[in-house]
C-alpha positions as CSV (number, residue, x, y, z in Angstrom):
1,X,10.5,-5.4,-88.1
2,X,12.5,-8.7,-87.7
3,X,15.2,-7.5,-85.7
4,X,12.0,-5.8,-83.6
5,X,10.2,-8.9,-83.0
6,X,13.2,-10.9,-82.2
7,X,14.3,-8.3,-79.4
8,X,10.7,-8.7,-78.2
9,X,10.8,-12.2,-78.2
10,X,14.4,-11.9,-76.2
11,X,13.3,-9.6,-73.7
12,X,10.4,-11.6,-73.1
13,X,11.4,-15.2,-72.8
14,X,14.4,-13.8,-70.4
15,X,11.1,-13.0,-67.8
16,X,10.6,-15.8,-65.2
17,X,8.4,-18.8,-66.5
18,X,5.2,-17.5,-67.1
19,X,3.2,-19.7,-63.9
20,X,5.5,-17.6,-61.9
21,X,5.5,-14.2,-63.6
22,X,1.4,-14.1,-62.7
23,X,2.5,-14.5,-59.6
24,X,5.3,-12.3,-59.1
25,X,3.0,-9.4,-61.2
26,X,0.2,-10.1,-58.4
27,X,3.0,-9.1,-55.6
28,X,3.2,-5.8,-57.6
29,X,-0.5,-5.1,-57.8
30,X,-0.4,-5.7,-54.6
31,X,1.7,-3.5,-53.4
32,X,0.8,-0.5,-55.9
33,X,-2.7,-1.0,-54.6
34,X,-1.5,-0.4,-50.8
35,X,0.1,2.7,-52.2
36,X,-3.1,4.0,-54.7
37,X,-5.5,3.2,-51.3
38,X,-4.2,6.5,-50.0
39,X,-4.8,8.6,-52.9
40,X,-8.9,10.4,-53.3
41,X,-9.2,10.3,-57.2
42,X,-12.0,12.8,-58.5
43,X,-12.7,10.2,-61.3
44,X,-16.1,9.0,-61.5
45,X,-17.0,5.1,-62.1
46,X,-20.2,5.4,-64.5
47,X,-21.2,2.1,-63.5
48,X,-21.7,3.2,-59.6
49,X,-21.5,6.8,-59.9
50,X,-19.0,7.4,-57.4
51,X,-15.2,8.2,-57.2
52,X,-12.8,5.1,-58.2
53,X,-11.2,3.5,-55.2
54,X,-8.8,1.5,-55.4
55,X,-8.6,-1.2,-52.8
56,X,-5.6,-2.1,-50.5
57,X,-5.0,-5.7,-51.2
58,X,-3.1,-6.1,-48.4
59,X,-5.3,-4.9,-45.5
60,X,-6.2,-8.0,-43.4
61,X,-9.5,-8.0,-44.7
62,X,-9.4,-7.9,-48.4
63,X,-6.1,-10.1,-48.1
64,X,-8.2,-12.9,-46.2
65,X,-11.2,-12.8,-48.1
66,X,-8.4,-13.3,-51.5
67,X,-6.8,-16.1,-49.9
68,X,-10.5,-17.8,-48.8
69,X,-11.7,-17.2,-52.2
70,X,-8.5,-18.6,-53.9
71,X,-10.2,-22.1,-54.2
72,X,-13.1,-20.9,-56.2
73,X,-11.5,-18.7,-58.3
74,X,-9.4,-21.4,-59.7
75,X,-12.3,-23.7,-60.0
76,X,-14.6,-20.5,-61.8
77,X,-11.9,-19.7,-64.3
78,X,-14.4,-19.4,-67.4
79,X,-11.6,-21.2,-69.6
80,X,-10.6,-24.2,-67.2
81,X,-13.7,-26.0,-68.1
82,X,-13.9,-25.1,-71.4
83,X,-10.6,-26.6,-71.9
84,X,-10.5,-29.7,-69.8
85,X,-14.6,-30.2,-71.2
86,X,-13.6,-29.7,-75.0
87,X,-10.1,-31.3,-75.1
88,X,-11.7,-35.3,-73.8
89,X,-13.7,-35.4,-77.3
90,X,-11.1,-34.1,-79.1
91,X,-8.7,-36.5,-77.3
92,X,-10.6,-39.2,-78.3
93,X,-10.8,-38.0,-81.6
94,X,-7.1,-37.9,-81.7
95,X,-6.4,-40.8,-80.5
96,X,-8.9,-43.1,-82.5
97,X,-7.1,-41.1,-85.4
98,X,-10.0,-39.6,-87.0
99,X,-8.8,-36.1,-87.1
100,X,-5.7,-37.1,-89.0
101,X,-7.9,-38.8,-91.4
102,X,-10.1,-35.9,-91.9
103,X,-6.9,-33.3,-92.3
104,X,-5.5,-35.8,-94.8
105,X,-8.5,-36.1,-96.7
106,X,-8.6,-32.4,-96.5
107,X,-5.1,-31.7,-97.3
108,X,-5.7,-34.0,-100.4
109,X,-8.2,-31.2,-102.0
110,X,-6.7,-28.0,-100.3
111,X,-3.5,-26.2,-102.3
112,X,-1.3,-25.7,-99.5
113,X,-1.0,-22.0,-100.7
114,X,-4.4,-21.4,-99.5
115,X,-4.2,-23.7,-96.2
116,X,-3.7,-20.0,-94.1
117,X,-6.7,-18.4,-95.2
118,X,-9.2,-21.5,-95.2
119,X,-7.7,-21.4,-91.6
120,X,-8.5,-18.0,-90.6
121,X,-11.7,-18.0,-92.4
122,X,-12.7,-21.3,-89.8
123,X,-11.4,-19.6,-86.8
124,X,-14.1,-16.8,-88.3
125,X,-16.7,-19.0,-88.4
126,X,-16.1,-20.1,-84.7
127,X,-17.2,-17.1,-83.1
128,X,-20.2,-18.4,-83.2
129,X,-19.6,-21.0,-80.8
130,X,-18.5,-18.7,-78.1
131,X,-14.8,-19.8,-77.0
132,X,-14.8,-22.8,-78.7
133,X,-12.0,-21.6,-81.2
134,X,-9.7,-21.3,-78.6
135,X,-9.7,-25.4,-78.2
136,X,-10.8,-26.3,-81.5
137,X,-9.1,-24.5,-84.6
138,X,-5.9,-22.8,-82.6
139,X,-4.4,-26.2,-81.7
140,X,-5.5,-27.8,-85.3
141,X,-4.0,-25.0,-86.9
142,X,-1.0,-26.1,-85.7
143,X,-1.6,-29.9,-87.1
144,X,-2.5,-28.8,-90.4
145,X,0.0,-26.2,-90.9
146,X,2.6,-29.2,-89.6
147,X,1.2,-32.2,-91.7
148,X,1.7,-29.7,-94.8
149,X,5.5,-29.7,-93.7
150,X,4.7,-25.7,-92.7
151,X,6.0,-24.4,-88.8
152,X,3.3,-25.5,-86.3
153,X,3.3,-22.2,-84.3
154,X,3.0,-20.0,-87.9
155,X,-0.4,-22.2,-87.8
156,X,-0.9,-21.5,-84.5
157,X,-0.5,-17.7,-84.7
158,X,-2.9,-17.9,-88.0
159,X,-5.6,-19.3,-86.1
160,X,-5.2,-17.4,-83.3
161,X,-5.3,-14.2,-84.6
162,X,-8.6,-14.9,-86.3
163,X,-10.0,-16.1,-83.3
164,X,-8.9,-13.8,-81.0
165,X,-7.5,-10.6,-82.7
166,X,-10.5,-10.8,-85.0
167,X,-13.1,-11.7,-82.2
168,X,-15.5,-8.9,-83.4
169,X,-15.3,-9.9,-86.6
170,X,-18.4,-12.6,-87.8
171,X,-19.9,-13.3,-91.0
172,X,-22.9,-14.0,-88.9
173,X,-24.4,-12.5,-85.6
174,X,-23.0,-13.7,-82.8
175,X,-23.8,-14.1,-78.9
176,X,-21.1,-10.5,-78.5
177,X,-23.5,-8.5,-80.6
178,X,-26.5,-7.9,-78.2
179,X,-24.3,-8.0,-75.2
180,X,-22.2,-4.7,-76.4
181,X,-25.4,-3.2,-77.5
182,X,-27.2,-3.3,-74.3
183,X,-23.7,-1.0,-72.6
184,X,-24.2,1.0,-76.1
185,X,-27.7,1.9,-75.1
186,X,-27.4,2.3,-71.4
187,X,-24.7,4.7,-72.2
188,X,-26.6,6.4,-74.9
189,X,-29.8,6.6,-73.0
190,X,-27.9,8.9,-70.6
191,X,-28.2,11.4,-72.7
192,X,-31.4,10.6,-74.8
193,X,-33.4,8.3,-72.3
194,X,-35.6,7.3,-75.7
195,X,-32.7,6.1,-77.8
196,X,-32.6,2.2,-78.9
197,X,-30.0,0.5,-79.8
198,X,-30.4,-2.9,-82.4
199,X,-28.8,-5.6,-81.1
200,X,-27.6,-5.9,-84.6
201,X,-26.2,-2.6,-85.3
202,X,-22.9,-3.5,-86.7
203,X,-23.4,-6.9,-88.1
204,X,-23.1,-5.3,-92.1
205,X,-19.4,-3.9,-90.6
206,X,-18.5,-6.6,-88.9
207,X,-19.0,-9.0,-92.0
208,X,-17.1,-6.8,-94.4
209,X,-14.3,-6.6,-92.2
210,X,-14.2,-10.5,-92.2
211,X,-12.5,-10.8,-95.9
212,X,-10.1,-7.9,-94.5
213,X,-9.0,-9.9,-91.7
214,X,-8.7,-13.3,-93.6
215,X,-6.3,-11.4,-96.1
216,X,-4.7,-9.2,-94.1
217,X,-3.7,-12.7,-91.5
218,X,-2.9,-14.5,-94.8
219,X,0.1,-11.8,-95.8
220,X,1.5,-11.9,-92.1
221,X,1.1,-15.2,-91.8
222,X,2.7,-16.0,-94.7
223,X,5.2,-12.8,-95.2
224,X,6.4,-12.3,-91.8
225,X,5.8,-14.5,-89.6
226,X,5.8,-18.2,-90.7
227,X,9.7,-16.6,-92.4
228,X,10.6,-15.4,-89.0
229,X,10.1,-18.7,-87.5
230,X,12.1,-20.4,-90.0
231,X,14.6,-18.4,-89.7
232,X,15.4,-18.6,-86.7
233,X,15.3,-22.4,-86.9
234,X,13.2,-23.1,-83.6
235,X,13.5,-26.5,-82.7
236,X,10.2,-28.7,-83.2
237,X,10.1,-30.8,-80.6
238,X,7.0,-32.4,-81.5
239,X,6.4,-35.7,-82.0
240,X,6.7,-36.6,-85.7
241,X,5.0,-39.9,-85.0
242,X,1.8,-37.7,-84.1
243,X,1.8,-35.2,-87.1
244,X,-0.6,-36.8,-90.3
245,X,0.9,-37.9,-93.0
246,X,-0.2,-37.1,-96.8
247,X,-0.8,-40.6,-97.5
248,X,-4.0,-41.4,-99.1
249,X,-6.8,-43.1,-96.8
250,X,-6.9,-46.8,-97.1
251,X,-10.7,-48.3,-98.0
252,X,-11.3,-48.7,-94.3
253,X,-10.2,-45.6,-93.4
254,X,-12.4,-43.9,-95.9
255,X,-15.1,-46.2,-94.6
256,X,-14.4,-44.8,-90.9
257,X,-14.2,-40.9,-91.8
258,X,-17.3,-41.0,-93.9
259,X,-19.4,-42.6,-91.0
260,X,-17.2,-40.5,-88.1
261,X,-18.8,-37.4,-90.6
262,X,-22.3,-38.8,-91.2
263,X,-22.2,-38.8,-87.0
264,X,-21.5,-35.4,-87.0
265,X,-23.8,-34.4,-89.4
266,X,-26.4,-36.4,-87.8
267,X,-25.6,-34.8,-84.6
268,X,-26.0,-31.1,-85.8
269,X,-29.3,-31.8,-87.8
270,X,-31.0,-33.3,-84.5
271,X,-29.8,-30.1,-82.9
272,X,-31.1,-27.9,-84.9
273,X,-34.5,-29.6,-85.9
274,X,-34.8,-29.6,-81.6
275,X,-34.0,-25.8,-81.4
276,X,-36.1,-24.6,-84.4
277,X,-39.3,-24.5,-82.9
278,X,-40.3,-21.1,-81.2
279,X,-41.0,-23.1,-77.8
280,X,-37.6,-25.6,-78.1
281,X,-35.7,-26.2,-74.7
282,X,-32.6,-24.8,-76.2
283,X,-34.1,-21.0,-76.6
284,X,-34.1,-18.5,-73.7
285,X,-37.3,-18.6,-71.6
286,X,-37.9,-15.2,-71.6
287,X,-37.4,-13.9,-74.9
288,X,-37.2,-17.2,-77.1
289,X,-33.8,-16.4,-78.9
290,X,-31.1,-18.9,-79.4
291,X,-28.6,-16.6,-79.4
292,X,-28.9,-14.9,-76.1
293,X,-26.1,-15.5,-73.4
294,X,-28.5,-17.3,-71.4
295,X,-30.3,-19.6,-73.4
296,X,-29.1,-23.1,-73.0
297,X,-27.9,-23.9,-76.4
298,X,-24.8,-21.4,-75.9
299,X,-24.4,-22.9,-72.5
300,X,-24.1,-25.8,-73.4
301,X,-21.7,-25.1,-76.5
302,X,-18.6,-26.9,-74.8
303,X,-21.1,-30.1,-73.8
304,X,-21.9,-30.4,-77.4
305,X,-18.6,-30.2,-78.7
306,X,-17.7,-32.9,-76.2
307,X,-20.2,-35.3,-78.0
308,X,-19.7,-34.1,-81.2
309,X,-15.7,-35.1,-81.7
310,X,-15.8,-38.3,-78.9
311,X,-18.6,-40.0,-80.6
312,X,-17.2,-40.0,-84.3
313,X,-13.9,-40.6,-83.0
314,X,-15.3,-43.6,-81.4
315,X,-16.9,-44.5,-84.4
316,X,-14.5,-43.9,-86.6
317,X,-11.9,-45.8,-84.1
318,X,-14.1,-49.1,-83.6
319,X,-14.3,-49.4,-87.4
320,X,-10.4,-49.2,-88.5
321,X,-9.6,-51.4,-85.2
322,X,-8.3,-48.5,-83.2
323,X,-10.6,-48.5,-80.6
324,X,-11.3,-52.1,-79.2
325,X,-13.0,-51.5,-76.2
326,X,-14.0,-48.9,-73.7
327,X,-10.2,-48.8,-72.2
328,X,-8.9,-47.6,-75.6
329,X,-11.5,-44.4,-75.1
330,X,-10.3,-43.8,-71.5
331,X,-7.0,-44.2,-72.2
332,X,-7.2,-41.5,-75.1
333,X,-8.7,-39.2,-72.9
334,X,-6.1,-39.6,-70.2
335,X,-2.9,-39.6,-72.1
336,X,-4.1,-35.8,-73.0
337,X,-5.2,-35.1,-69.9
338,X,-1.2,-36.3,-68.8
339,X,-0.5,-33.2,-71.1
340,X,-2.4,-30.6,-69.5
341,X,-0.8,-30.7,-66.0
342,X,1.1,-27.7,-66.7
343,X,-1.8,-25.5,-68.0
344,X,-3.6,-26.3,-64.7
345,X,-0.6,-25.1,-63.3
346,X,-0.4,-21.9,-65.5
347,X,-4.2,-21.6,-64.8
348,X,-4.2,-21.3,-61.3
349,X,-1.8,-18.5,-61.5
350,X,-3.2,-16.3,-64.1
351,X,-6.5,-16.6,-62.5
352,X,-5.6,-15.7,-58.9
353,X,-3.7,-12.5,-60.5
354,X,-6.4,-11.8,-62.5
355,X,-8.8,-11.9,-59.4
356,X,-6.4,-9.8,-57.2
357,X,-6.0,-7.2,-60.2
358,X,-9.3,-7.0,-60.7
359,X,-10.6,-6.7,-56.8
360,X,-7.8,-3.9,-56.9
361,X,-9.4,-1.6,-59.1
362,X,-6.3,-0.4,-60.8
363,X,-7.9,-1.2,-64.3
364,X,-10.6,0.3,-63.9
365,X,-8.8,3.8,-63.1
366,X,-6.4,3.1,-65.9
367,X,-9.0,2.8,-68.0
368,X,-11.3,6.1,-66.8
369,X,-8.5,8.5,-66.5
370,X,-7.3,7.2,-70.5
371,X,-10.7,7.6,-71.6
372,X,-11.3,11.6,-69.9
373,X,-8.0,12.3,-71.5
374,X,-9.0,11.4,-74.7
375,X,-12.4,13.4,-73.8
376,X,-10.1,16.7,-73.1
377,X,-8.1,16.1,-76.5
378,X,-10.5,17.9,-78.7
379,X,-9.2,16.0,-81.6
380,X,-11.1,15.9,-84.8
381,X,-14.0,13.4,-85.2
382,X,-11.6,11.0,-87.6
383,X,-9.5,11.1,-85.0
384,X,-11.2,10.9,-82.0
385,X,-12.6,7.3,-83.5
386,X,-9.1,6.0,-84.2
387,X,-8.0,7.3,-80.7
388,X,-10.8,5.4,-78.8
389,X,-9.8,2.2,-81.3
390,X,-6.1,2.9,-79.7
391,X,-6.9,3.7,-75.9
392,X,-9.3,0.4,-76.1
393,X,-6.8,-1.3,-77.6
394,X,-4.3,-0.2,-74.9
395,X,-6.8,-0.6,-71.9
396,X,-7.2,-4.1,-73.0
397,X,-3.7,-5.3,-72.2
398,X,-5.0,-4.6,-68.6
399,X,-8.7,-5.5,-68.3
400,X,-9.5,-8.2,-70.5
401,X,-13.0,-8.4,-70.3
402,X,-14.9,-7.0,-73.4
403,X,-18.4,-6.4,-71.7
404,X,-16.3,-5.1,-68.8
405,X,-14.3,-2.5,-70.7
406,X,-17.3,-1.4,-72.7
407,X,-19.5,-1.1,-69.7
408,X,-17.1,1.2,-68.0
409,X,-16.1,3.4,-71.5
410,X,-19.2,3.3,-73.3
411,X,-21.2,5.9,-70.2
412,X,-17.8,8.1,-71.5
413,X,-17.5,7.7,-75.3
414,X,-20.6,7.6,-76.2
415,X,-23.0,10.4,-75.1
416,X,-19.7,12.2,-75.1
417,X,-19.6,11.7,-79.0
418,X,-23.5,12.0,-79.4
419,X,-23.0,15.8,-78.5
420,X,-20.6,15.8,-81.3
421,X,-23.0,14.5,-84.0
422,X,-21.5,10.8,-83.9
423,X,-24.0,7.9,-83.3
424,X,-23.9,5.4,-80.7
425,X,-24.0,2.2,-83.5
426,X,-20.6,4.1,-85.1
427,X,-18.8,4.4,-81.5
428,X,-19.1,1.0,-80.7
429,X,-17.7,0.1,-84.0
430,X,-14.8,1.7,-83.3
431,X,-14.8,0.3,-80.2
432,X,-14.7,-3.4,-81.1
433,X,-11.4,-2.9,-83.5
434,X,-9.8,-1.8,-80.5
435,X,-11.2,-4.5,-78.4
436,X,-10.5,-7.0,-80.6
437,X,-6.7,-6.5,-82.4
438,X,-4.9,-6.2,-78.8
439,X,-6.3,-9.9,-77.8
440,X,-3.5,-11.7,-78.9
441,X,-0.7,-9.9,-77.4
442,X,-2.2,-9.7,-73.4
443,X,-1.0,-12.5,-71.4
444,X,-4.4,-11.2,-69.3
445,X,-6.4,-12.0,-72.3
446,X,-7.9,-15.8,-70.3
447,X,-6.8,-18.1,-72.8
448,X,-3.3,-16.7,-73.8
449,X,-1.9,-19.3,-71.6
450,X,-3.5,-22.3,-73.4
451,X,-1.7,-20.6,-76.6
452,X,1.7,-20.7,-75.1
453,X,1.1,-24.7,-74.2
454,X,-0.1,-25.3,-77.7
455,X,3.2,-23.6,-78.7
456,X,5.5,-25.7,-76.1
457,X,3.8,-28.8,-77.8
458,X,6.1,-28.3,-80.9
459,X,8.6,-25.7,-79.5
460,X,9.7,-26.2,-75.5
461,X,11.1,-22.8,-75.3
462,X,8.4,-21.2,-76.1
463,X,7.6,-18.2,-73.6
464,X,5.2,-15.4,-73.1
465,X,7.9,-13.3,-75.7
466,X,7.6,-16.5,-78.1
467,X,4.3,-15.6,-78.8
468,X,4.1,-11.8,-78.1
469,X,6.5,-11.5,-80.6
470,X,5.4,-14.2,-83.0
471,X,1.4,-11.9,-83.0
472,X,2.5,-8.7,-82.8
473,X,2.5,-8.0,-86.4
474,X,-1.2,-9.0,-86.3
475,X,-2.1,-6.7,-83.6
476,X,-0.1,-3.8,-84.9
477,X,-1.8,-4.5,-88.6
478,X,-5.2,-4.9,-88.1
479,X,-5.4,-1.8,-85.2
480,X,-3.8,0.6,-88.3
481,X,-5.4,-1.3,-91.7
482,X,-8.9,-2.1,-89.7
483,X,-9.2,1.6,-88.5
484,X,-8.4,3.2,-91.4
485,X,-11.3,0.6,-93.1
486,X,-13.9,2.0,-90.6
487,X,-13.1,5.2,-91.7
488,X,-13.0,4.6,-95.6
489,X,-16.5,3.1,-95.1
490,X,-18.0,5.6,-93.1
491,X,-16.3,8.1,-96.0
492,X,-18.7,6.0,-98.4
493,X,-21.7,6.3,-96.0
494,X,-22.2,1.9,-96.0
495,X,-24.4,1.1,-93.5
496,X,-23.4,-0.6,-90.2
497,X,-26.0,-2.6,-89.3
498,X,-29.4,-3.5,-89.0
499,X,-31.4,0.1,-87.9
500,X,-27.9,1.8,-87.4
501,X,-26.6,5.1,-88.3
502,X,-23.6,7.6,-88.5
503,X,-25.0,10.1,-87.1
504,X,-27.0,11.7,-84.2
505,X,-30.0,12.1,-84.1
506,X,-30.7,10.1,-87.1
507,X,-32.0,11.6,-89.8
């Protein structure tokens, strides 16, 4: 397995520097769209009913219309403001020094044999702040692990992999649930035009395979990985300067943390007593719920965050003396914003390739023809779970999108598997594995390139194969151990949700 991951890594980091592999990978689309355009396919696109086409990127009017739309695709990358929005509070943050503070204090409670699963088990809990994980817990996984005089990127690819290669994974319901239920139903209700679908169909599943994925990240983290990266004795070009130290807090310190905390507790009880009643702002207008992809309380997940790290850093800052005046916060948020120039970079590339590869339409018939082979298979019912888990998993690395994939597989896979006895709630089970372990190994996935400037941080030759390598084990892990726990707790009859079943029709 090690000699494995280090040929990945080799072969990987030998590609051009990522910014320019996006772009070099969108002249290939390119081109294999121009030569797809003059092929009739017979496969049908569910969502439109009609034959996949794939478009010729380079006629003159699909290759203007990319160009003139190259501006706001940049600016509409979903993760760009996320990032940029998120990182000023935690820059501030950082800078006053309040999250060193609260790391030591936490490091001075916390065995450092369990610092890997108390960090997975928080990049859990983050799902339910949409992407927030992905700027939150993945770069302080890093700091913690490094304070604890552990590799930065083994903390890193911890965090990661539970917020990413776990994503369906929730102890709690989370905004993902009734967005993959409504696809679940549409597809079912082609076949039974009656049939419901609960929004909360695998929530039971989904919070039992939690603990799984918290131990099964803690072995590789701990067992493969975090000994790889010793091994091979990558340089940690990190600042030491900016890594916490395990001193104890001074009084004033203390002083500052405990009123930075009493800020952020303050903060989340105001937003909760506001969204609690049935007719709060923060609820969607039409149905009420806070949870709904709509509703401004999950829109405005990244503002909050904002608020809730700059304002205790501030406060913590103006009472230890490291924050004097407003030019101390500005300056905080600007020397990380210095740091980001070559994510912006890395940004505008992945998202014009991902716009040009998704306009193509070569995912889409990737992902079709995969799933009518695994149709004609005839492979037992066992099997013809795990092999949807699989062909997800694999479709992923090209169309990153969960709602996207599951909207074009689930009019397939699931009345498909209805005729075979198999209930929709069980089918979209197996469907969020696959989703979910292939995440952290697609440099499509959105925020894989925020990962690999996390890693550069600490380790400047870190590459696309630095970190392909370094959450492989992951992927490969939780895709075999996680399917092979769906089936075990089918075997046992558990139930998956809320108004689920295993079988169809219920009964």
């Amino acid at each position: 397995m090690i000699r494995f991951l280090d040929g990945v890594e080799k072969i990987g980091n030998k590609l051009p520097d990522p910014a320019m592999l996006f772009l070099l990978l969108l002249g290939v689309v390119m081109v294999l769209s121009w030569l797809l355009s003059m092929v009739s396919f017979e496969t049908i696109n569910p969502r439109t009913d009609a034959p996949v086409v794939v478009t010729n990127l380079m006629a003159g009017t699909a290759l203007t219309e990319f160009i003139a739309n190259m501006v706001i695709v940049f600016t509409s990358f979903p993760p760009l403001g996320v990032v940029l929005v998120a990182m000023m509070g935690l820059a501030v943050a950082e800078h006053s020094g309040f999250i060193h503070a609260a790391l030591r204090a936490l490091m001075s409670v916390t065995s450092k044999k369990l610092l890997t699963p108390m960090l997975i088990f928080v990049a859990i809990l983050s799902h339910l702040a949409v992407d927030a994980g992905y700027v939150l817990v993945v770069p302080l996984g890093a700091v913690i692990f490094y304070a604890a005089g552990r590799h930065p990127l083994a903390g890193i690819a911890a965090a990661f992999a539970g917020v990413s290669g776990a994503y369906s994974a929730s102890f709690l319901p989370t905004s993902l649930d009734p967005l993959l239920a409504g696809f679940t139903q549409a597809g079912a209700q082609l076949l039974d035009p009656d049939h419901l679908v609960n929004p909360l169909n695998n929530m039971f599943f989904m919070a039992a395979s939690s603990p799984l994925i918290i131990g099964l990240g803690w072995f590789i983290t701990d067992k493969i990985v975090e000994p790889r990266l010793m091994r091979t004795a990558a340089t940690i070009d990190g600042d030491m300067k900016e890594a916490p130290t395990l001193e104890r807090l001074s009084a004033r310190e203390k002083q500052g943390l405990v009123a930075g905390l009493v800020t952020i507790i303050a903060g989340l009880t105001l937003i909760a007593l506001t969204a609690w009643p049935a007719d709060s702002a923060w609820r969607h207008a039409e149905s009420g719920e806070l949870t709904h992809n709509a509703a401004p309380l999950m829109r405005a997940i990244v503002p909050l965050i904002l608020f809730l790290t700059l304002i205790p850093g501030v406060v913590y800052g103006v009472i230890v003396g490291s924050i004097k005046s407003h030019r101390d916060v500005v300056a905080g948020i600007s020397k990380t914003m210095n740091t980001m120039g070559y994510y912006l970079v890395l940004a505008f590339c992945c998202a014009v390739f991902i716009a040009g590869f998704s306009q193509s339409g070569i995912g889409i018939l990737v992902a079709l023809e995969g799933a009518e082979a695994l149709k004609a298979s005839g492979l037992p019912l066992g099997a013809m779970l795990v092999g949807i888990t699989f062909l997800t998993a694999a479709v992923n690395l090209l169309v990153g999108s969960a709602s996207a994939k599951w909207g074009l597989l689930a009019p397939i896979f699931v009345p498909m598997l209805m005729q075979l006895g198999v209930s929709p709630d069980l089918t979209q089970a197996a469907y969020r594995i696959g989703d979910s372990s292939s995440n952290i190994i697609t440099p499509l996935m959105p925020y894989f390139p925020l990962v690999v400037v996390f890693c550069q941080r600490y380790v400047k030759g870190t590459g696309i194969g630095t970190v392909i390598a370094m959450m492989l084990p992951y992927t490969i892990t939780f895709l075999v151990v996680w399917s092979a726990f769906l089936l075990g707790y089918w075997a046992l009859g558990i139930p998956l949700g809320i108004g689920s079943s295993y079988v169809y029709p219920a009964g």
